[in-house]
C-alpha positions in Angstrom: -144.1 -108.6 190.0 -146.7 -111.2 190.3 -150.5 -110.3 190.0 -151.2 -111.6 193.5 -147.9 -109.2 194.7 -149.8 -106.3 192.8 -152.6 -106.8 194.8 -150.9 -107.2 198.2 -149.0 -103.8 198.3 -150.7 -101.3 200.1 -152.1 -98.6 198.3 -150.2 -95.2 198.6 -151.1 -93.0 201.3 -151.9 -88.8 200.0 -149.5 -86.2 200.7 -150.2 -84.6 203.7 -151.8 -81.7 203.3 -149.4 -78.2 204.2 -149.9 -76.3 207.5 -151.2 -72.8 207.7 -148.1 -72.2 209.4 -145.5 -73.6 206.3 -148.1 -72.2 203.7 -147.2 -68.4 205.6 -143.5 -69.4 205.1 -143.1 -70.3 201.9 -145.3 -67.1 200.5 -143.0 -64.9 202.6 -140.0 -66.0 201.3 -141.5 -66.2 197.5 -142.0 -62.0 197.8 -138.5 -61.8 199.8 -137.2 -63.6 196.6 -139.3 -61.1 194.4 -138.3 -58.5 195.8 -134.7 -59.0 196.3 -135.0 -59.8 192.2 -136.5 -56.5 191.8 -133.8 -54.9 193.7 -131.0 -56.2 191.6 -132.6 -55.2 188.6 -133.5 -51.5 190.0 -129.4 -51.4 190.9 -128.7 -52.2 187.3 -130.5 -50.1 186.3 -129.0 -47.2 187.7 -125.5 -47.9 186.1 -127.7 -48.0 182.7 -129.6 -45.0 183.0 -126.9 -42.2 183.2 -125.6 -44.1 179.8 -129.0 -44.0 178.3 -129.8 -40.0 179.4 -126.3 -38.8 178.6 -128.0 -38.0 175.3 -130.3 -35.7 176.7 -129.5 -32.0 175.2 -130.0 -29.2 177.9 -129.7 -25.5 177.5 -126.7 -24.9 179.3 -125.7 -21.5 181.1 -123.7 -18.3 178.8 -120.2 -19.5 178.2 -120.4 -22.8 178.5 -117.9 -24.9 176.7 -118.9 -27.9 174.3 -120.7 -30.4 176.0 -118.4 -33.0 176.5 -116.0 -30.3 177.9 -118.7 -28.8 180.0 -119.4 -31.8 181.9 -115.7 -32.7 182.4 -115.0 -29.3 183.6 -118.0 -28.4 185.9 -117.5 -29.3 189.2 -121.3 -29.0 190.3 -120.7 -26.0 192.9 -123.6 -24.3 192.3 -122.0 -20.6 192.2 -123.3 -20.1 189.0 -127.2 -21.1 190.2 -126.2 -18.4 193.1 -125.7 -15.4 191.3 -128.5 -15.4 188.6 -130.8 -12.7 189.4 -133.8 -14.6 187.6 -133.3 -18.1 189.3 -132.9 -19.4 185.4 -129.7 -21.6 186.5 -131.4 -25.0 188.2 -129.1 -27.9 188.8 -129.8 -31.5 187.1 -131.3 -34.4 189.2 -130.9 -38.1 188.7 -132.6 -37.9 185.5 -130.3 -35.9 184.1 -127.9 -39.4 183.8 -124.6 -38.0 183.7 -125.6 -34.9 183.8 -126.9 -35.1 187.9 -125.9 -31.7 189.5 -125.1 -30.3 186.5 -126.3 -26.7 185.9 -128.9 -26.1 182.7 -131.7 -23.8 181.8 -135.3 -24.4 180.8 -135.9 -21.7 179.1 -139.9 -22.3 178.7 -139.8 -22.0 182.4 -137.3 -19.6 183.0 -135.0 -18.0 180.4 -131.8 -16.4 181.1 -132.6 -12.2 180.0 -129.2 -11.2 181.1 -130.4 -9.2 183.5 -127.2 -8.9 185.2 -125.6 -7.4 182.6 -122.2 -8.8 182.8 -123.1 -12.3 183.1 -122.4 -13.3 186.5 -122.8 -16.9 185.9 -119.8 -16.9 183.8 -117.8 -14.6 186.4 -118.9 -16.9 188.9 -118.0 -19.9 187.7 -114.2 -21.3 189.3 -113.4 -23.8 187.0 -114.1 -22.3 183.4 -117.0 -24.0 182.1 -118.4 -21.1 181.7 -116.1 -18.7 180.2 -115.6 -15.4 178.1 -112.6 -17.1 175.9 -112.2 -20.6 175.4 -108.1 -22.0 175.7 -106.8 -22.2 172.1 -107.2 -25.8 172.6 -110.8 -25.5 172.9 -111.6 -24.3 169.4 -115.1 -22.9 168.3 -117.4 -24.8 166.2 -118.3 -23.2 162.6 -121.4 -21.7 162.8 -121.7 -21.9 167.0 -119.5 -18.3 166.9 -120.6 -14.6 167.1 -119.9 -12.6 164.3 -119.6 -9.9 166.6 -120.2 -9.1 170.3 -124.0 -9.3 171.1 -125.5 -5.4 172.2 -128.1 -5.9 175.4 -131.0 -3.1 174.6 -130.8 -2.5 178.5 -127.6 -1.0 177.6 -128.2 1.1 174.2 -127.4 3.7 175.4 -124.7 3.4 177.4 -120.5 4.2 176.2 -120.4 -0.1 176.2 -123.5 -1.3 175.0 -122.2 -5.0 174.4 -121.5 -8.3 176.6 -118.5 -10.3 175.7 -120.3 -13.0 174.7 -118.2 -15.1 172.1 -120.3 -18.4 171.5 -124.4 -18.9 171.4 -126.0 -21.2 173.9 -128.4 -22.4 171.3 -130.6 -20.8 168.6 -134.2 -20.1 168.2 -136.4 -21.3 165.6 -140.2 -20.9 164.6 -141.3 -24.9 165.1 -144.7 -24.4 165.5 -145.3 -21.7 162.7 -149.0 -22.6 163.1 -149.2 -21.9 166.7 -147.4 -18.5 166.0 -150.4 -15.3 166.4 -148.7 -12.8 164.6 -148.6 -15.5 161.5 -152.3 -15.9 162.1 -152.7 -12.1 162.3 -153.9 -12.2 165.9 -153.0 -9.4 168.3 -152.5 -10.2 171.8 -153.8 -9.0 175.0 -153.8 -9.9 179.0 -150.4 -11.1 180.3 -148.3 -13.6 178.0 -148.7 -17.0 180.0 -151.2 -16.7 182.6 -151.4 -15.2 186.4 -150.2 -18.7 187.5 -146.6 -18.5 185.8 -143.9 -17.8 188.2 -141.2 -16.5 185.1 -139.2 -13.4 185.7 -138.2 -10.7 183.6 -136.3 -7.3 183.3 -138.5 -4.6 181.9 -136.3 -1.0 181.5 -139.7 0.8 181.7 -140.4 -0.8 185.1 -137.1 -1.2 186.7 -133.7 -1.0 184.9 -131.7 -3.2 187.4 -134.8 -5.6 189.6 -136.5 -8.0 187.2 -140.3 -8.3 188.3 -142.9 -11.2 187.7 -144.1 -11.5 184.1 -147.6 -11.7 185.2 -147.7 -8.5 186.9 -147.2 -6.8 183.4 -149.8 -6.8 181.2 -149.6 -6.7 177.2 -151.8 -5.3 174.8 -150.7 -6.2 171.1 -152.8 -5.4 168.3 -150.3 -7.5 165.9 -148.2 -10.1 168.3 -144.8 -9.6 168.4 -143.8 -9.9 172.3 -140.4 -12.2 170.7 -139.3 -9.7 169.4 -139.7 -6.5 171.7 -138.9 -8.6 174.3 -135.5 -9.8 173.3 -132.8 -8.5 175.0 -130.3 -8.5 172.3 -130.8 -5.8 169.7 -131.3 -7.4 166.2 -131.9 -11.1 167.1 -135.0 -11.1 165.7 -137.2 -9.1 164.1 -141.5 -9.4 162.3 -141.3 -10.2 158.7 -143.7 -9.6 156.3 -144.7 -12.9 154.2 -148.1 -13.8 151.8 -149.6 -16.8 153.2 -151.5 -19.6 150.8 -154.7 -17.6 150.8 -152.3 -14.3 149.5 -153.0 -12.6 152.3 -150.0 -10.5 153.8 -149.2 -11.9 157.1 -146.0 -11.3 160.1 -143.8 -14.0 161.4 -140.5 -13.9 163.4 -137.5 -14.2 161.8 -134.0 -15.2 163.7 -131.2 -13.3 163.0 -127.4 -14.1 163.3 -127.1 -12.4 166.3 -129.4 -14.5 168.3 -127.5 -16.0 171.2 -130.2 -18.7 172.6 -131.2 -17.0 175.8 -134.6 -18.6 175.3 -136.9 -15.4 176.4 -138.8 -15.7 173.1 -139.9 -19.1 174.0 -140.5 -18.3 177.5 -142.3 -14.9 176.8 -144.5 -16.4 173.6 -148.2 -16.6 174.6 -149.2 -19.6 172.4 -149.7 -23.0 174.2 -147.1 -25.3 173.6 -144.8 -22.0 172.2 -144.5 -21.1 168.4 -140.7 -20.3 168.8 -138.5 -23.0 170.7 -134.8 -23.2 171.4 -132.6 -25.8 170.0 -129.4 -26.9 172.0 -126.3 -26.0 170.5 -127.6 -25.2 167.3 -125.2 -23.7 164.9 -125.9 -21.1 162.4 -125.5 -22.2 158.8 -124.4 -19.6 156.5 -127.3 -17.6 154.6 -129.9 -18.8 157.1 -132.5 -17.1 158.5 -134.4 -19.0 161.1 -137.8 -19.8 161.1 
């Protein structure tokens, strides 16, 4: 192209500036687009997450098989959530992952206390995922076993004292020795976790047979120990004497054999978070004593 040609061609006229009306268009259908993108992802999501939670370890109900099993064989009725007398038994929600609708305890909030004696849960229960005796294909774990059948103090005194409870749901230990106040040689008065806490709990000098709020009874400890009185299986754990650094003689709680993982030490324990926790399925290792 020639200068002269250069010069003769008309400059380039601007782009035309877009109207209000194209300008609304276009940003609608950019957040349409978003969200649509966001909506995708969300729905992915969801097929992730009950992979991702499935790890999740929950205190499940007395009698209930090995995880794996447990889920396979619930059927998410809800009979066993009927029947507790303490309302311990809630039902999982979505983030639960696989485990939506499936029944589990938090024992901080609500421990199981066996208050109905012959564990209704476990009677209740149609499919046998909770159970008494486990099929001879279901075999129990080393160290998840009784030695022997557990002995309700409710029932002491009664011709057949124990539940036939074959397996624990978990086991307790001391994880926060320095929250414990019996280790710290603190007594403990006023009720054990406030007048807001909704927990229920049988207490044989109150009622034998109607569990009653936990804050409308009232503790006065000079030496903390409300773990173990309030346990309601006789020799699951007991105060033990131990020298501290400075050599001074101190109490802790010490987890016996025949702890069952009911969780009312960790739901009754006054310390903020509690001294004494339950682990999931925790097995008892020969020797042990927990702490």
């Amino acid at each position: 192209m020639s200068a002269n040609e250069a010069e003769a061609k008309p400059p380039a006229r601007p782009k035309p500036a877009m109207s209000p009306e194209k300008a609304l268009r276009a940003r609608r259908k950019f957040i349409r687009s978003a969200l649509l993108l966001a909506a995708l992802t969300g729905t992915s999501l969801l097929g992730f997450l009950p992979v991702a939670l499935a790890f999740r370890q929950r205190l499940r109900p007395p009698g209930a098989l090995d995880e794996k099993d447990f889920l396979a064989s619930c059927i998410k009725c809800g009979q066993c959530v009927q029947v507790c007398p303490v309302s311990a038994i809630r039902l999982g929600g979505i983030e639960e992952g696989y485990g939506i609708g499936v029944p589990y305890i938090s024992a901080r909030e609500q421990a199981c206390d066996f208050s109905c004696d012959a564990v209704q849960c476990i009677l209740a229960c149609p499919t046998g995922a909770l159970t008494y005796i486990k099929p001879d294909f279901f075999p129990v774990r080393e160290g998840a076993g009784l030695a022997k059948a557990p002995v309700l103090k409710a029932r002491a005194n009664e011709p057949e004292p124990a539940i036939n409870l074959k397996e624990r749901m978990g086991l307790a230990r001391l994880t926060r020795p320095q929250n414990c106040l019996a280790a710290q040689g603190k007594g403990f008065s006023g009720t054990a976790r406030g007048e807001a806490f909704k927990g229920l709990m049988r207490y044989m000098d109150v009622d034998r047979w109607n569990p009653i709020p936990v804050r409308d009874h009232p503790y006065e400890r000079e030496l903390c120990d409300l773990c173990v009185t309030e346990c309601p299986i006789d020799g699951a754990i007991s105060l033990e004497a131990f020298t501290d650094a400075d050599g001074s003689r101190r109490f802790r709680p010490v987890v016996r054999e025949q702890c069952v993982g009911c969780g009312v030490c960790e739901m009754i324990c006054p310390a903020e978070p509690a001294a004494i926790e339950i682990e999931t399925r925790a097995l008892w290792q020969a020797g042990e004593e927990g702490g």
